[in-house]
N, C-alpha and C positions, 0 to 999 in steps of 0.2 A: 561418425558415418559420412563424413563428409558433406552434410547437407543442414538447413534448416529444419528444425521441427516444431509444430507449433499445436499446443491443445487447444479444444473449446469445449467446455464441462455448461450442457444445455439446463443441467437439474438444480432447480430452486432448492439449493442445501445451505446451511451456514456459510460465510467467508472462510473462518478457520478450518471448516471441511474439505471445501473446494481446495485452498492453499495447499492440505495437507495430499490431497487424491494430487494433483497437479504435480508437486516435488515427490510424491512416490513414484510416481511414472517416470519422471523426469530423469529419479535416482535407476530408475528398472532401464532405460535408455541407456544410458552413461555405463551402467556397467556392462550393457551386449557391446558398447563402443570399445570398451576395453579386454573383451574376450577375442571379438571377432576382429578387431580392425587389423587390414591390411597394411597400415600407416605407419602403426605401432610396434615396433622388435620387441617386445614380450607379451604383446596379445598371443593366446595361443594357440589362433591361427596361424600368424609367422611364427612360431614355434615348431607348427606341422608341419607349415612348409621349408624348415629349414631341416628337420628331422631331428628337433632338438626336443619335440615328446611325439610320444606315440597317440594316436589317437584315440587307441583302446583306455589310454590313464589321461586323457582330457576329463573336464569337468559335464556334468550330464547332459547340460544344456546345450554343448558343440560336439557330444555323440549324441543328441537326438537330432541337429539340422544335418549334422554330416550324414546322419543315414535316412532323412527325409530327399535329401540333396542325391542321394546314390536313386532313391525311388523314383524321382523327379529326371533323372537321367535316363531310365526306363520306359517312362510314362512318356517322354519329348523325345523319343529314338535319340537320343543323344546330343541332340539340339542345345538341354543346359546343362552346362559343365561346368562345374565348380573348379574344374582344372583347367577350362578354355585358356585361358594365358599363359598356361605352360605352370601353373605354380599355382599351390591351392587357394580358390578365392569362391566362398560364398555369398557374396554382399548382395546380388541381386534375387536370394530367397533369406536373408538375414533381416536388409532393410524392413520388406513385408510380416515377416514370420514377428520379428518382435515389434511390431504396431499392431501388430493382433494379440500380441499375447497384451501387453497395454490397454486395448480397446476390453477383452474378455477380462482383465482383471478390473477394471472399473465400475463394468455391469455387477461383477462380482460384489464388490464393495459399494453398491447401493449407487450409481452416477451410470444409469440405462440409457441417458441422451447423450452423447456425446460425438466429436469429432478429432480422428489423431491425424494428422498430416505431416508425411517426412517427403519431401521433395519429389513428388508424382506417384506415392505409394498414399492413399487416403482411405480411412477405415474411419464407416457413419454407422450410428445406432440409433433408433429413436426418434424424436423430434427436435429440429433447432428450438430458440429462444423462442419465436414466434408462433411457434406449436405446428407447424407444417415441416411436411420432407423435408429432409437436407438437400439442397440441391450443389453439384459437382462440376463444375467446371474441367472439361479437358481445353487442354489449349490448340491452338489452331497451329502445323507446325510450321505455316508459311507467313502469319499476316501475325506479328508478335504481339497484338492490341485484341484481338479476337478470339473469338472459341469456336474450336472444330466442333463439339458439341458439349450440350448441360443433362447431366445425367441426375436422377431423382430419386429416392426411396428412403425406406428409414432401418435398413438393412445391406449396407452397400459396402464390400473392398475393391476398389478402385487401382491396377497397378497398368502406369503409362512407360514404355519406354521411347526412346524419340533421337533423334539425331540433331535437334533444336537447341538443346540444354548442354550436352556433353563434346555434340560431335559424334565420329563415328566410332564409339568405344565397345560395343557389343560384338562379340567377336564370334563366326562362324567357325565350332568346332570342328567341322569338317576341312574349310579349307585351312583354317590357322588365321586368316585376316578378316580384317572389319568387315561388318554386315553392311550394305548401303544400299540394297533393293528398295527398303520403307523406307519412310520417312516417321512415322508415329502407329505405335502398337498398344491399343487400351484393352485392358479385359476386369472383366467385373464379372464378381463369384460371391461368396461368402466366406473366403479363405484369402488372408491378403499374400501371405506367402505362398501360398499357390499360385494364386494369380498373378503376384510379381515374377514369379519362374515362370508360368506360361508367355506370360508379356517377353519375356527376355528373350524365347525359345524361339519363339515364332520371328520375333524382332530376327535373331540368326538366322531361321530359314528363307527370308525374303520371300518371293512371291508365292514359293511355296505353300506356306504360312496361309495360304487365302484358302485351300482346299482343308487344313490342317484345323485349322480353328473352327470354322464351324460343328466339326463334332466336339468339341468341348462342353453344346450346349448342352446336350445330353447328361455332363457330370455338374453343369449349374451353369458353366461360366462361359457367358456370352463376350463379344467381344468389338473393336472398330479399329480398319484400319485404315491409315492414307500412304498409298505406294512415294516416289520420288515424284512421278510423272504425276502426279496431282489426283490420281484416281484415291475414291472414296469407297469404304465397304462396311458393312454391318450387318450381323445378325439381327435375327427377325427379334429376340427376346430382348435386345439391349434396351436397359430402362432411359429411355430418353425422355425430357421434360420438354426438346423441341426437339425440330428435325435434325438441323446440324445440317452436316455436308452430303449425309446420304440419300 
């Protein structure tokens, strides 16, 4: 996926347990790396996009994002597109979608605290080690040492996108080139691949994005964002543990 990922398994279970939940996620990771990756010439997403399978005889799990991904185009007027760069790429509702499926298979298998982190997509359940909220650090996208804000619950999918990390790589489907109005786009839901498609959506619409996002709250997911020009914004529901910038 291009990024770090890193567990923390909060649930006093045996070592062997832990170890075992730990490498099955691990193993559930590594193989979305190897369906989805755009990296790779026989994941089967450069497969689709090369037209060398059809998507209808893809495996079930890249025709269920592919036609979550067509919903989510709908849902964002068109804002995410899995074809934005001219050539199929689902990776900013992939990264999310499967650290939720990760996070829901865990609770599944008896491990209700926990935290999945893949590089600004984070899914919390339950309680840390110390039996309190998780609490979420966004990063600040001007001052590298700081946090724009700490966000807190024991229910929380977290998806940041930023111009900090990557640069200007989110691309507005409409004009064809990079988005640069924001600077950092967080939204927190209860769906990480939701919410990393909404992040991504809004990230393309630039300032747009400020009228757009607040009614999300209405479907859960509240949101913060920081323009170029330094301005700060937040919804009234976002679970903040401090103020932050807003």
């Amino acid at each position: 996926m291009g990024t770090v990922i890193s567990l923390d398994l909060a649930d006093d279970l045996p070592a062997e347990t832990l170890e075992r939940l730990a490498e099955e996620t691990f193993d559930w990771l590594r193989d979305v790396d190897q369906r989805f990756s755009t990296y790779k010439m026989d994941s089967e997403v450069s497969r689709i996009g090369r037209g060398d399978l059809d998507a209808a005889d893809a495996s079930p799990e890249v025709r269920e994002v592919l036609d979550r991904c067509a919903d989510l185009w709908r849902e964002t007027d068109g804002y995410f597109d899995a074809y934005a760069t001219g050539t199929l790429d689902p990776s900013a509702y992939v990264k999310g979608w499967s650290v939720q499926v990760a996070s829901d298979r865990l609770s599944v298998a008896g491990a209700p605290n926990h935290c999945v982190y893949a590089g600004g997509d984070i899914r919390v359940r339950g309680e840390s080690v110390n039996d309190k909220p998780w609490r979420v650090g966004v990063k600040h996208p001007f001052v590298p040492t700081s946090l724009a804000w700490v966000l807190a619950g024991t229910d929380l999918a977290v998806a940041t996108s930023g111009l900090y990390e990557r640069g200007a790589h989110v691309v507005d489907p409409r004009r064809g080139a990079p988005a640069t109005e924001l600077s950092s786009v967080t939204v927190v839901g209860v769906d990480l691949g939701t919410a990393d498609a909404y992040s991504t959506a809004a990230f393309a619409m630039g300032r747009a994005a400020l009228d757009w996002l607040p009614g999300l709250s209405r479907l859960g997911y509240e949101s913060a964002i920081v323009t170029v020009e330094r301005e700060a914004y937040t919804t009234p529901g976002l679970p903040t543990a401090d103020r932050g910038l807003a």
